[in-house]
py3Dmol code that shows the C-alpha trace and the ligand (Angstrom):
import py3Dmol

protein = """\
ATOM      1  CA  UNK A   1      -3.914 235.743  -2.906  1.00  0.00           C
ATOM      2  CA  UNK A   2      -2.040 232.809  -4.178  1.00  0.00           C
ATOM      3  CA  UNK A   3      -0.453 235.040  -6.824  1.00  0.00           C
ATOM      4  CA  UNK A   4       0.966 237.528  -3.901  1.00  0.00           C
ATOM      5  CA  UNK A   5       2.756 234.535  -3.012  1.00  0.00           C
ATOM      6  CA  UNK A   6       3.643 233.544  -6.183  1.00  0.00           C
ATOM      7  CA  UNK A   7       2.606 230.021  -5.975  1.00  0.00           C
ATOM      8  CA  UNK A   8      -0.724 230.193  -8.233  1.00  0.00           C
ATOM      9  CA  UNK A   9      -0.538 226.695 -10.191  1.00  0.00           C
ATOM     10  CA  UNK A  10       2.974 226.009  -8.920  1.00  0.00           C
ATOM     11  CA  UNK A  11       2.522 223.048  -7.345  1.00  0.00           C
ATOM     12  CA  UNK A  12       4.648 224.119  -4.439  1.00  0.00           C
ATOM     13  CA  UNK A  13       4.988 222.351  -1.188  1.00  0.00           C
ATOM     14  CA  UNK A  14       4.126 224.919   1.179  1.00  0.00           C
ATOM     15  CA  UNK A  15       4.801 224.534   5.154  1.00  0.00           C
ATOM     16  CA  UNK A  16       5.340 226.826   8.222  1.00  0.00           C
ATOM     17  CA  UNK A  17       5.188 230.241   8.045  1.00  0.00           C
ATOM     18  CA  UNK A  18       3.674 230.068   4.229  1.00  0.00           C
ATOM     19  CA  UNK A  19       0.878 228.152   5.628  1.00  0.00           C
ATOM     20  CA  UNK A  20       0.146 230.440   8.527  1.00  0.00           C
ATOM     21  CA  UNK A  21       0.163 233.479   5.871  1.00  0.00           C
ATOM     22  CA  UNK A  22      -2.077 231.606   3.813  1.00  0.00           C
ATOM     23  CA  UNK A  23      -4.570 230.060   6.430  1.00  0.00           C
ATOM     24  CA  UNK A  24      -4.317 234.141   7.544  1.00  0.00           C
ATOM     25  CA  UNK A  25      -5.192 235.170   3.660  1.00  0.00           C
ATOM     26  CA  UNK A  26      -8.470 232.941   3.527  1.00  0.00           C
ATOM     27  CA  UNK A  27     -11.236 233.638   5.083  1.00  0.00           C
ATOM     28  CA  UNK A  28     -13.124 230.582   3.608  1.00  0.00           C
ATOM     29  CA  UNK A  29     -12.131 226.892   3.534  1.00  0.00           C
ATOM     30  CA  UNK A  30     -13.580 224.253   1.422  1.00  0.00           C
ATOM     31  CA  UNK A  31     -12.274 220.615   2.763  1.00  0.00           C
ATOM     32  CA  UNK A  32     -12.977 217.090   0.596  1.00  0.00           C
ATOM     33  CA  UNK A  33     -13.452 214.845   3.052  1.00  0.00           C
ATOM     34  CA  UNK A  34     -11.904 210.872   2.356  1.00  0.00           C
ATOM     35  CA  UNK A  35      -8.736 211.006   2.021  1.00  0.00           C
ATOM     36  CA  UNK A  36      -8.256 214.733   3.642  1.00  0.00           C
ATOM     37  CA  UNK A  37     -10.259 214.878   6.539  1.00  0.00           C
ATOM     38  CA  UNK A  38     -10.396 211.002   6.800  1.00  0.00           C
ATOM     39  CA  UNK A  39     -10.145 207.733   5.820  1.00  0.00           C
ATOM     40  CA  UNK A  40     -13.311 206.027   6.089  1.00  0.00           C
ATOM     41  CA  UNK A  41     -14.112 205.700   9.908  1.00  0.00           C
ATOM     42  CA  UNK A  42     -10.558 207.128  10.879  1.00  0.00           C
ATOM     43  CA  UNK A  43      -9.739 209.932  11.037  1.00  0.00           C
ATOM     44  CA  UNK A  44      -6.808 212.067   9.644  1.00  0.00           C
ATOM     45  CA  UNK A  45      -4.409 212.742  12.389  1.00  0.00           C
ATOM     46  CA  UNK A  46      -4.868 215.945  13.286  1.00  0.00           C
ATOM     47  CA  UNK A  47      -7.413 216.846  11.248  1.00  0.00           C
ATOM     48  CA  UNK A  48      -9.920 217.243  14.114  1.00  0.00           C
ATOM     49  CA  UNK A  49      -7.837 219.906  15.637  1.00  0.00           C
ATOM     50  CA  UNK A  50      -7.121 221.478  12.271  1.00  0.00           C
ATOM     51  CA  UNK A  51     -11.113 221.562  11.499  1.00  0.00           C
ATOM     52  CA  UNK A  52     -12.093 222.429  14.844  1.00  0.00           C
ATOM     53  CA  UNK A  53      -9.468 225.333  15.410  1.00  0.00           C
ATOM     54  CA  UNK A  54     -10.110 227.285  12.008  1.00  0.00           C
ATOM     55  CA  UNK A  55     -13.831 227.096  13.025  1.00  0.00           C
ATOM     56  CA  UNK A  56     -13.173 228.995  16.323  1.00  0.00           C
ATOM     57  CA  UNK A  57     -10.813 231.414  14.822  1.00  0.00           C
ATOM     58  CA  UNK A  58     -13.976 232.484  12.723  1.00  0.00           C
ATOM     59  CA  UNK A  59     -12.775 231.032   9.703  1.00  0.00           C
ATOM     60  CA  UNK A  60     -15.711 229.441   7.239  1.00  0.00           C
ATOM     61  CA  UNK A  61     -15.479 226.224   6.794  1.00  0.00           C
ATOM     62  CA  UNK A  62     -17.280 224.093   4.148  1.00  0.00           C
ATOM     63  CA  UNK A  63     -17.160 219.970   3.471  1.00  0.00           C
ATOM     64  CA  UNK A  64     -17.847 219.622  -0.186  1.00  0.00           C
ATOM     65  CA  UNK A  65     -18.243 215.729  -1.195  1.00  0.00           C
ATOM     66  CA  UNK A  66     -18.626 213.636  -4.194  1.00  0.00           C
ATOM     67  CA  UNK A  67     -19.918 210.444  -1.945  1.00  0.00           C
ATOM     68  CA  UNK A  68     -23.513 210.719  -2.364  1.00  0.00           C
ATOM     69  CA  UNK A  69     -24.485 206.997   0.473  1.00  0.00           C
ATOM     70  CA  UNK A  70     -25.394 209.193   3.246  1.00  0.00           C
ATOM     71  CA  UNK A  71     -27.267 211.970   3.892  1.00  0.00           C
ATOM     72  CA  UNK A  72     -26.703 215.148   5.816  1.00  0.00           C
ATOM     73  CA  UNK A  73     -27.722 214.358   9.147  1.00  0.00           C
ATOM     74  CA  UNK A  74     -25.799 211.005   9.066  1.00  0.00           C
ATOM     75  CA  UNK A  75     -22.729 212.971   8.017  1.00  0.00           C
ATOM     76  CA  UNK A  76     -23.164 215.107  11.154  1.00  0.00           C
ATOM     77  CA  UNK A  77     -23.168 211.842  13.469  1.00  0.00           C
ATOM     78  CA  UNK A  78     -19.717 211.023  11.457  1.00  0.00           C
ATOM     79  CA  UNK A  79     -18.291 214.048  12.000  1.00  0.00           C
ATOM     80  CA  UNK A  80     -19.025 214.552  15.647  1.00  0.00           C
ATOM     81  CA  UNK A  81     -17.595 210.283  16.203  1.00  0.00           C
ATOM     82  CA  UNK A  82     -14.716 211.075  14.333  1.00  0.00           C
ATOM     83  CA  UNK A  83     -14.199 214.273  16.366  1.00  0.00           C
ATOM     84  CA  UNK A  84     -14.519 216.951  14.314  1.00  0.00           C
ATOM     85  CA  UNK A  85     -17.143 218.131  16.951  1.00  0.00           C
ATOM     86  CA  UNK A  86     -17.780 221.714  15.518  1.00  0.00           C
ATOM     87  CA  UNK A  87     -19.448 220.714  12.636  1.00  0.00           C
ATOM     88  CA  UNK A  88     -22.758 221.587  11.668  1.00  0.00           C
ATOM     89  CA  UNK A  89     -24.997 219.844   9.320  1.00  0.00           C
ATOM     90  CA  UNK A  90     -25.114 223.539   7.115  1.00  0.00           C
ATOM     91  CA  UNK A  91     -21.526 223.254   6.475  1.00  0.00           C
ATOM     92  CA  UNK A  92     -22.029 220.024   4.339  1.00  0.00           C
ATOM     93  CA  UNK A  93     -22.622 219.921   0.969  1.00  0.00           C
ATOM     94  CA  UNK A  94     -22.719 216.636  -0.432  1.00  0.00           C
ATOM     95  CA  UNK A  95     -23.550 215.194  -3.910  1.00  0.00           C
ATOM     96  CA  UNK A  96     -26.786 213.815  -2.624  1.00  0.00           C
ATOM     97  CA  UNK A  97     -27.458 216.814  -1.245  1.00  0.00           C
ATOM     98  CA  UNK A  98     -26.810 219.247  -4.176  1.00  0.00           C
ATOM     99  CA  UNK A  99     -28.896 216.812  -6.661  1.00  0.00           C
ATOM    100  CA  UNK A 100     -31.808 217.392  -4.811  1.00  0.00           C
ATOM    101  CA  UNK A 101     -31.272 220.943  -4.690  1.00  0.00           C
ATOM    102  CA  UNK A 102     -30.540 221.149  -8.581  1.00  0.00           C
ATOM    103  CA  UNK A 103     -33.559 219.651  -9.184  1.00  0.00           C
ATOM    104  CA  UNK A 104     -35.990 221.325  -6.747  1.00  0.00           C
ATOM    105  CA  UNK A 105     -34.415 224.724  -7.780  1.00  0.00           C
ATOM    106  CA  UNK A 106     -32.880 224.836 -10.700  1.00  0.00           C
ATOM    107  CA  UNK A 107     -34.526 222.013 -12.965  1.00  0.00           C
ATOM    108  CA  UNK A 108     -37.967 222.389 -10.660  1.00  0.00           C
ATOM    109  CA  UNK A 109     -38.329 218.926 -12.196  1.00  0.00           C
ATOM    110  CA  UNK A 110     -42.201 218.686 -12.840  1.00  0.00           C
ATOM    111  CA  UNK A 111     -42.930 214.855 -11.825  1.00  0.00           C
ATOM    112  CA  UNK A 112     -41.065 212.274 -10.523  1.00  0.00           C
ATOM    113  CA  UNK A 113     -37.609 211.139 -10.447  1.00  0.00           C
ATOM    114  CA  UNK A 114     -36.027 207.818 -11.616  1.00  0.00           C
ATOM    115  CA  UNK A 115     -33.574 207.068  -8.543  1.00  0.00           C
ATOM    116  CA  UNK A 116     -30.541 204.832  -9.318  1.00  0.00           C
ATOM    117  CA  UNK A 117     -28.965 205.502  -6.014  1.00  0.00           C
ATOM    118  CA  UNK A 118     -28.514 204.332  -2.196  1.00  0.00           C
ATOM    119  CA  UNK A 119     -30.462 205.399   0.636  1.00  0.00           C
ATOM    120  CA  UNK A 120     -28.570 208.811   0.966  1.00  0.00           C
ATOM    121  CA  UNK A 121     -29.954 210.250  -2.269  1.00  0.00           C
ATOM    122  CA  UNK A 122     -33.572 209.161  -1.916  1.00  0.00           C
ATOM    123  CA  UNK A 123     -32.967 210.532   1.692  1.00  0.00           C
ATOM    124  CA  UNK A 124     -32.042 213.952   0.422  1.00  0.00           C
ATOM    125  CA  UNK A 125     -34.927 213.805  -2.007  1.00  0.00           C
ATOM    126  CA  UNK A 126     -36.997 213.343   0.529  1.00  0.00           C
ATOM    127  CA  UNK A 127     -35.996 216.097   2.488  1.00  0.00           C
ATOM    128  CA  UNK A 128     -36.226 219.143   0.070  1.00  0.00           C
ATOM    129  CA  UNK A 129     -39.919 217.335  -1.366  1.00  0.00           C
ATOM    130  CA  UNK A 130     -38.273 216.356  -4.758  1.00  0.00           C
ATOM    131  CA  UNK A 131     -40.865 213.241  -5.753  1.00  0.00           C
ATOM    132  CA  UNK A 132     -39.422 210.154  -7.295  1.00  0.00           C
ATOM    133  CA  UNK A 133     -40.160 206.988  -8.047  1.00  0.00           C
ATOM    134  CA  UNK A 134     -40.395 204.274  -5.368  1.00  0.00           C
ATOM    135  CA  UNK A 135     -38.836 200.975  -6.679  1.00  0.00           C
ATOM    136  CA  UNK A 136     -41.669 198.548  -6.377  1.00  0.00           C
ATOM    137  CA  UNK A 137     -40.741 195.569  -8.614  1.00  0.00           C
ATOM    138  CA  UNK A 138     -41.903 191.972  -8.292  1.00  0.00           C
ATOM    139  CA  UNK A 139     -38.661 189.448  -7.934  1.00  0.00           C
ATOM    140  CA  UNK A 140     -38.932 188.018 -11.288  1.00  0.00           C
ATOM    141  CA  UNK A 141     -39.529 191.336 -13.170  1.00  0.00           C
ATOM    142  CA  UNK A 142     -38.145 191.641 -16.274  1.00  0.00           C
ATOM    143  CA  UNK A 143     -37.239 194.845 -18.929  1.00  0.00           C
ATOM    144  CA  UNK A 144     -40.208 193.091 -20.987  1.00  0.00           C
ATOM    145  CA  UNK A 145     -42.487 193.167 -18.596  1.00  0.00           C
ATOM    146  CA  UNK A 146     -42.568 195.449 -15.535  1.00  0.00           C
ATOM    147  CA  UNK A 147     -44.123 198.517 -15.278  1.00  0.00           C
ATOM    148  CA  UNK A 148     -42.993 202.493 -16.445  1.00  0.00           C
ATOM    149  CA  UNK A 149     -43.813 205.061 -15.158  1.00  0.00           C
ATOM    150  CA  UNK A 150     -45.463 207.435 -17.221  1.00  0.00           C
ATOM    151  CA  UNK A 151     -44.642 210.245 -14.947  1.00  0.00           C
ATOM    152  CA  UNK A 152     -40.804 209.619 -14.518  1.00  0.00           C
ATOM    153  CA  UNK A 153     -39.317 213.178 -15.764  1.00  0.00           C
ATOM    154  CA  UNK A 154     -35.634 212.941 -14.826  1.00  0.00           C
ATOM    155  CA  UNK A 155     -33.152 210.356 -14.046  1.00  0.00           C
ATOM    156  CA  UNK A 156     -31.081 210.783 -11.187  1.00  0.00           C
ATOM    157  CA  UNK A 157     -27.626 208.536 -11.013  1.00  0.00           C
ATOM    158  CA  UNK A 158     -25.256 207.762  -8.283  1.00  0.00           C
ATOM    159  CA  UNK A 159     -23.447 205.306  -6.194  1.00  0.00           C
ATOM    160  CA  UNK A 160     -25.487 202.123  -5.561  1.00  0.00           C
ATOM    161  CA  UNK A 161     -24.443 198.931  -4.663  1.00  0.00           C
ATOM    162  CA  UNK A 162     -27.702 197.009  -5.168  1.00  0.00           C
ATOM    163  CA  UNK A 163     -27.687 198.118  -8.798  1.00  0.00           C
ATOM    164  CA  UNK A 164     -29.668 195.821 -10.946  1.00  0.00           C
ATOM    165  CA  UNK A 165     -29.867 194.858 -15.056  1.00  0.00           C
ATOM    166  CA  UNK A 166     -33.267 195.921 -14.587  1.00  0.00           C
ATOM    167  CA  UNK A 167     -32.758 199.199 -13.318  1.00  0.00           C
ATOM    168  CA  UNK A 168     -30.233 200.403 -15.810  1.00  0.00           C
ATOM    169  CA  UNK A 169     -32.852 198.657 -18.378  1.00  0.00           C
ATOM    170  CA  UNK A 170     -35.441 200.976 -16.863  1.00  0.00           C
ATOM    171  CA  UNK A 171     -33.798 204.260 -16.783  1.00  0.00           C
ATOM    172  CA  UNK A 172     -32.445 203.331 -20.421  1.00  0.00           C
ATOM    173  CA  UNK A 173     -35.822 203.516 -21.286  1.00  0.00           C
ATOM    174  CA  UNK A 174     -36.584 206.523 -19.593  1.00  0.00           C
ATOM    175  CA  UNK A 175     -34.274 208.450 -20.880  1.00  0.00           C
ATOM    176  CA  UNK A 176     -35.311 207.663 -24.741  1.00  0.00           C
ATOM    177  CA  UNK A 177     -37.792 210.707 -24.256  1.00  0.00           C
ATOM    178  CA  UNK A 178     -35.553 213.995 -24.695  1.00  0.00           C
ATOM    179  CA  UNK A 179     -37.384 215.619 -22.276  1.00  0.00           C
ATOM    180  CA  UNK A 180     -36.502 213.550 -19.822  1.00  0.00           C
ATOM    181  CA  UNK A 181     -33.784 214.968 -17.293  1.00  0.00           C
ATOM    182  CA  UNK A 182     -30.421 212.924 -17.003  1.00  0.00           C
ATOM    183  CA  UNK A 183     -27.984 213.797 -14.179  1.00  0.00           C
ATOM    184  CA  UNK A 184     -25.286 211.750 -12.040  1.00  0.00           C
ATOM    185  CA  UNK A 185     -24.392 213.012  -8.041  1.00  0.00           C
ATOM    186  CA  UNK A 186     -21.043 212.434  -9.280  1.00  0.00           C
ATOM    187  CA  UNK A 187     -18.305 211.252 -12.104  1.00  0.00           C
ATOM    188  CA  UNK A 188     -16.141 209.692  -9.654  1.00  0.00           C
ATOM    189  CA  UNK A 189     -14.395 206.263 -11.396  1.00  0.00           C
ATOM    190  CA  UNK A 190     -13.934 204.698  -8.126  1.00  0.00           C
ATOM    191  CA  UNK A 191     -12.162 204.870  -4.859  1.00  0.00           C
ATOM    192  CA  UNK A 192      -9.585 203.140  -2.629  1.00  0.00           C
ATOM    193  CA  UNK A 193     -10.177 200.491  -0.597  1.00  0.00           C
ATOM    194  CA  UNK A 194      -7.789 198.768   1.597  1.00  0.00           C
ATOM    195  CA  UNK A 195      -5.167 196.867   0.591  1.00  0.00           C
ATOM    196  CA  UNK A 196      -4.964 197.863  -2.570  1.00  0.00           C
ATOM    197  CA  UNK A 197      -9.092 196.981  -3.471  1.00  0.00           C
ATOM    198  CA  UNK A 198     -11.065 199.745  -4.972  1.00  0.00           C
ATOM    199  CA  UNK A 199     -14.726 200.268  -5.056  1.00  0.00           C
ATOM    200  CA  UNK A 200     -16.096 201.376  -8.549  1.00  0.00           C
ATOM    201  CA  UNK A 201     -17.538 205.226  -7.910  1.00  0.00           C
ATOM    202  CA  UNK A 202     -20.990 206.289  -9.865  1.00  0.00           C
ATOM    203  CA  UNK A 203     -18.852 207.378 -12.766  1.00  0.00           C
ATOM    204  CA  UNK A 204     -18.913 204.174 -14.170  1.00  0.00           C
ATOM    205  CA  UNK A 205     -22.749 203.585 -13.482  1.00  0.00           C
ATOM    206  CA  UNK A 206     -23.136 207.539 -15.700  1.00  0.00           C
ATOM    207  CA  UNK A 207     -20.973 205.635 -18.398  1.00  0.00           C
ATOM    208  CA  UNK A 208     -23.034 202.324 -18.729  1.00  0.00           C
ATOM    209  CA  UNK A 209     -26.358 205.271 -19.231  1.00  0.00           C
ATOM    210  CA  UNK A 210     -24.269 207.499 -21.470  1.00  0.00           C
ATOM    211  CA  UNK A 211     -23.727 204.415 -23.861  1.00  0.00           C
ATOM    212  CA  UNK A 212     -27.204 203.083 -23.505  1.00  0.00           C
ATOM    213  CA  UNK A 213     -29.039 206.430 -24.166  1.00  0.00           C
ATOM    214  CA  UNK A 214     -26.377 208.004 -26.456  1.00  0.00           C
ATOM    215  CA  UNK A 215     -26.957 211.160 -23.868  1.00  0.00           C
ATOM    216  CA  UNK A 216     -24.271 213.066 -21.624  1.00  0.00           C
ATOM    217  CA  UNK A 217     -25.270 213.654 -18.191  1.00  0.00           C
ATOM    218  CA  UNK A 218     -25.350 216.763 -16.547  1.00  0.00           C
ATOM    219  CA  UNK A 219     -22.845 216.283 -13.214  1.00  0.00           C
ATOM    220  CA  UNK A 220     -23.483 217.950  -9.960  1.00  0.00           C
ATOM    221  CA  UNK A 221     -20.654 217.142  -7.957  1.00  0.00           C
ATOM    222  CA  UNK A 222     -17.000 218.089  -8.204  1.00  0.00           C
ATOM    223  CA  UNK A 223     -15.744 219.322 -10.933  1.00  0.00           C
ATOM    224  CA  UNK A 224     -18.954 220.544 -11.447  1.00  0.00           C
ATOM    225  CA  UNK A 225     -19.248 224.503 -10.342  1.00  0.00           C
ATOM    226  CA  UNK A 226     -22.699 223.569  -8.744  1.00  0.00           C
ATOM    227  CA  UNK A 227     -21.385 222.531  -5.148  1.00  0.00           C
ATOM    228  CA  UNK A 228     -19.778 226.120  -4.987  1.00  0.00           C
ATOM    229  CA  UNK A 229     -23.134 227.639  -6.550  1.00  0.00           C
ATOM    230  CA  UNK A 230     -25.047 226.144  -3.851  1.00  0.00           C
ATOM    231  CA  UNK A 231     -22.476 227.301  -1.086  1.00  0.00           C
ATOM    232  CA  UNK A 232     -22.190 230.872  -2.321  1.00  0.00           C
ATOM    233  CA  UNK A 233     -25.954 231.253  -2.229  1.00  0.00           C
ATOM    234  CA  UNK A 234     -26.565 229.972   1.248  1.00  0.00           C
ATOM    235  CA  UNK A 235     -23.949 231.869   2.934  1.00  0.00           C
ATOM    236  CA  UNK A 236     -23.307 235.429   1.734  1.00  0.00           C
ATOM    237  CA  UNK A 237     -20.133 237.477   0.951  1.00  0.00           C
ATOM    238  CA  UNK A 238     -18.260 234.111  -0.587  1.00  0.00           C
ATOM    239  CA  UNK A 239     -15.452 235.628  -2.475  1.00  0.00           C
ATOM    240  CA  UNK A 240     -13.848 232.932  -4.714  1.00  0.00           C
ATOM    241  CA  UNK A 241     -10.531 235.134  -4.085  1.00  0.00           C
ATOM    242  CA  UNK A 242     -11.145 234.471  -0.318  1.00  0.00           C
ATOM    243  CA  UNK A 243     -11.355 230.855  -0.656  1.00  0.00           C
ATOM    244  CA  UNK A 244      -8.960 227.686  -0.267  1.00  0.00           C
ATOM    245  CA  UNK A 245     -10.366 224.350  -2.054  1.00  0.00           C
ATOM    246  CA  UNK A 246      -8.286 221.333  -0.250  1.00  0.00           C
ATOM    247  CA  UNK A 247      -8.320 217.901  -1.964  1.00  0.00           C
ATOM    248  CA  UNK A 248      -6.967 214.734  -2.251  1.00  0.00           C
ATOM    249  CA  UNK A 249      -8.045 213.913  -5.990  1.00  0.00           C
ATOM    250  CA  UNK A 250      -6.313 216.049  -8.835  1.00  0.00           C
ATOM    251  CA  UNK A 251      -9.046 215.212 -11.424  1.00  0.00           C
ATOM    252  CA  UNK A 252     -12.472 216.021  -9.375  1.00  0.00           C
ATOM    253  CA  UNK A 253     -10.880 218.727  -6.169  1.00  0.00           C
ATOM    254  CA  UNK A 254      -8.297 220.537  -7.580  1.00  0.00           C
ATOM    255  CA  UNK A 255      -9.651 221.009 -10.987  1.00  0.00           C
ATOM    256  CA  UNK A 256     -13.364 221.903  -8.583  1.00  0.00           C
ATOM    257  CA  UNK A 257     -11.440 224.375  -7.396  1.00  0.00           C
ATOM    258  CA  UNK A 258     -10.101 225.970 -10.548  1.00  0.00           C
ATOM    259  CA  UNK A 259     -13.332 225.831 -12.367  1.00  0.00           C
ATOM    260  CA  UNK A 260     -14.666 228.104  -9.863  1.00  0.00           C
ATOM    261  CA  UNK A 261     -11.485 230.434  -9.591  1.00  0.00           C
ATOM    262  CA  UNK A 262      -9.939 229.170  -5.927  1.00  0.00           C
ATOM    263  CA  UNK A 263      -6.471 228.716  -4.704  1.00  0.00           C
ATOM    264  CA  UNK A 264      -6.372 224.703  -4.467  1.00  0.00           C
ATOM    265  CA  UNK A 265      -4.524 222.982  -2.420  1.00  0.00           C
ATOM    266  CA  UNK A 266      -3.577 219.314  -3.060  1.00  0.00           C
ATOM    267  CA  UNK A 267      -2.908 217.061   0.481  1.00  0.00           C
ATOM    268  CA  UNK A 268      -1.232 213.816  -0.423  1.00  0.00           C
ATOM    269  CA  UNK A 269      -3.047 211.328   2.137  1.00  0.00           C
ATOM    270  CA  UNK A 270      -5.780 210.196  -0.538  1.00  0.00           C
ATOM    271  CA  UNK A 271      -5.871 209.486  -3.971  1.00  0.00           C
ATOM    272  CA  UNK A 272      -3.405 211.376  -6.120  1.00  0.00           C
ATOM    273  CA  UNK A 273       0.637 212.003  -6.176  1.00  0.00           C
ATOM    274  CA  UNK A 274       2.621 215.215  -6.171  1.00  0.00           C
ATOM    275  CA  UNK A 275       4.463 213.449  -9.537  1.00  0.00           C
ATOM    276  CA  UNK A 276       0.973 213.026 -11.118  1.00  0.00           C
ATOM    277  CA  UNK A 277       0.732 216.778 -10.447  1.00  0.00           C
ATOM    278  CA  UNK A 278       4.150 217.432 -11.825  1.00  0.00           C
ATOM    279  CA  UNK A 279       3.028 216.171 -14.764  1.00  0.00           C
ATOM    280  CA  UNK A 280      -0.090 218.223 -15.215  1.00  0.00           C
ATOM    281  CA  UNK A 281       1.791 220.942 -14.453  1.00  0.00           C
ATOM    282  CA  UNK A 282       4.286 220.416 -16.928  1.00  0.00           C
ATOM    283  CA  UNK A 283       2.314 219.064 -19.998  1.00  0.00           C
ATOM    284  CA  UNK A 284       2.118 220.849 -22.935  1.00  0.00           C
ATOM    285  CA  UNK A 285      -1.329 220.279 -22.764  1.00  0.00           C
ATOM    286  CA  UNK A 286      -2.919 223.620 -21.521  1.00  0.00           C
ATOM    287  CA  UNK A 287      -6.260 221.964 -20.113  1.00  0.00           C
ATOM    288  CA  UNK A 288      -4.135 220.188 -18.082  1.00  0.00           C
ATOM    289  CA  UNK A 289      -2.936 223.584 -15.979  1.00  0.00           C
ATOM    290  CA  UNK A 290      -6.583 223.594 -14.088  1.00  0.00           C
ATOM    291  CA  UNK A 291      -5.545 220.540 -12.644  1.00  0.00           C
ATOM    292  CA  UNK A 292      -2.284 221.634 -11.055  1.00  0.00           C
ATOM    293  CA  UNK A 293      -2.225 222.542  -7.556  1.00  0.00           C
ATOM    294  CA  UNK A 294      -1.549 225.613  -6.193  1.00  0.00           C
ATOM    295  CA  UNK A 295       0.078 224.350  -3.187  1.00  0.00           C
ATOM    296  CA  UNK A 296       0.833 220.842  -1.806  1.00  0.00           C
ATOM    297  CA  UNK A 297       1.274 219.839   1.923  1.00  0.00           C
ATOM    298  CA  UNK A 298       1.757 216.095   3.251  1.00  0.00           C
ATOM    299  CA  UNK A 299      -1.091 216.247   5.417  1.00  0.00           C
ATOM    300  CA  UNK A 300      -3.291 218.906   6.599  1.00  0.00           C
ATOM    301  CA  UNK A 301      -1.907 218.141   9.900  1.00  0.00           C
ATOM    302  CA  UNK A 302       0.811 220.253   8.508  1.00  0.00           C
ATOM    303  CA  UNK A 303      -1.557 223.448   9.384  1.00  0.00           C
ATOM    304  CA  UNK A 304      -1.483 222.715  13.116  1.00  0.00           C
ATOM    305  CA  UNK A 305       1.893 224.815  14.210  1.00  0.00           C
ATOM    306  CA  UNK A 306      -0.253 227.989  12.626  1.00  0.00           C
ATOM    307  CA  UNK A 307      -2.424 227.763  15.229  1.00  0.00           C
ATOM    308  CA  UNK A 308       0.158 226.986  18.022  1.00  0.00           C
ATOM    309  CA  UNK A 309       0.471 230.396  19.559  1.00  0.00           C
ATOM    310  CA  UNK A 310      -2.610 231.312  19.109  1.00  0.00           C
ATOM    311  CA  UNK A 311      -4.689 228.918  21.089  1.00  0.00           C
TER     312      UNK A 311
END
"""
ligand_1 = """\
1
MG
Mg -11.193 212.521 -1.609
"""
view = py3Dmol.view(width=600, height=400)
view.addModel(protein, "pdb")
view.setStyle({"model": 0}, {"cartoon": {"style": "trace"}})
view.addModel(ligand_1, "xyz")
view.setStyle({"model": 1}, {"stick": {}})
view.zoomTo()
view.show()
């Protein structure tokens, strides 16, 4: 639809009527959440209402999220606190969430899983009856002496902020048999803090088991296509044509977005620039064009005189 517009990897800064028309176009909306939606435990100005009203004009509206700390039903609390109180727990897909899937479904991972990962992945595990491995080690184990796990059959990375030598030692070892699964939640470097402190994202925990292992991981969340695999076969009639993908971060949304063939839209309350975007779009580099926006706005706040006259 884009292209009837003629914005399609324009980068253009789209407001008013050109949002209405598009918000019109689309008849399904996949929204990142920090940085778009909100920022940690505030929320967006305005996003509530945005959220809320394309819900009860029948839109579709998806959350699609590389943080993999909390599970589902937690997410649902956040939402509904926040205010985005027409949320349902189906409408989130999260990394956590999608792991489990990918290995209950797709891998049907025969034995347990190696967790290096918070609460909201073993959570999610839990929930779709994925086994894995329950971290029992005395305080003064070491790599030389604690026990593997001879059933350990995939090794599951993400965010975790109790990450020990030992566990990276572990899955390291793990992951010497090729038959052992490797995947990360996510390949997110890290995010924004405030004042100008940054958290380091489970990309760099993937890196430190890429180097160990000499392996690539196989990565479920955004860019990955998986997240949009796992929406289109829950929900039916998903056109990609039909759909908007709004992000913050050039690098993991927008290029989400163009890997599976939607309009993207790039909101500049989070992580990336319109100038970093500029630059994508004009490099000479042609990878580069699946990581220029279709359309920009300042916030998705911007949406709210579509629905003006309508309400
Ligand atoms: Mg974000």
């Amino acid at each position: 639809m884009a292209g009837a517009f003629g914005f399609k990897g324009s980068c253009q800064k789209i407001r008013g009527p050109e949002i209405r028309n598009l918000l019109e176009a689309k008849e399904f909306f996949l929204f990142d959440c920090d940085g778009v939606i909100w920022h940690g435990e505030n929320a967006i100005t305005g996003a509530p209402k945005v959220v809320n009203s394309l819900i009860r004009h029948g839109k579709n509206v998806f959350f699609v999220t590389n943080n993999c700390t909390r599970p589902r039903e937690n997410y649902v609390s956040k939402f509904y606190r926040l205010g985005f109180t027409d949320v349902m727990q189906e409408q989130i897909f999260s990394s956590s969430y999608c792991s489990a899937l990918y290995l209950r479904d797709v891998a049907k991972v025969q034995g347990k899983v190696f967790v290096i990962g918070c609460e909201g992945v073993r959570k999610e595990l839990r929930e779709a009856g994925v086994p894995f491995l329950e971290e029992d080690d005395p305080p003064d184990a070491t790599i030389y002496n604690c026990a593997l796990s001879p059933d350990v059959k995939a090794v599951l990375v993400g965010h975790d902020d109790k990450l020990t030598f030992l566990k990276l030692a572990k899955a390291s070892c793990y992951l010497r048999d090729p038959e052992c699964l490797f995947l990360a939640t996510d390949n997110d470097p890290w995010h924004p803090l405030r004042d100008g402190r940054i958290l380091p994202g489970s990309g760099c925990l993937t890196a430190a088991l890429e180097v160990a292992s000499g392996r690539k991981a196989t990565v479920i969340g955004k860019p990955s296509r998986f997240m949009f695999e796992c929406i289109s076969s829950q929900f039916r009639g998903v056109d990609p044509a039909q759909c908007l993908m709004v992000g913050d971060r050039l690098e993991t949304d927008v290029l989400f977005g163009s890997n599976c063939g939607l309009d993207t839209m790039l909101t500049l309350t989070g992580v990336s620039q319109i100038e970093e975007a500029e630059e994508y779009r004009d490099s000479e580099h042609s990878p580069n064009q699946s990581l220029v926006p279709d359309y920009v706005v300042d916030t998705i706040a911007d949406f709210l005189p579509a629905f003006e006259d309508q309400d």
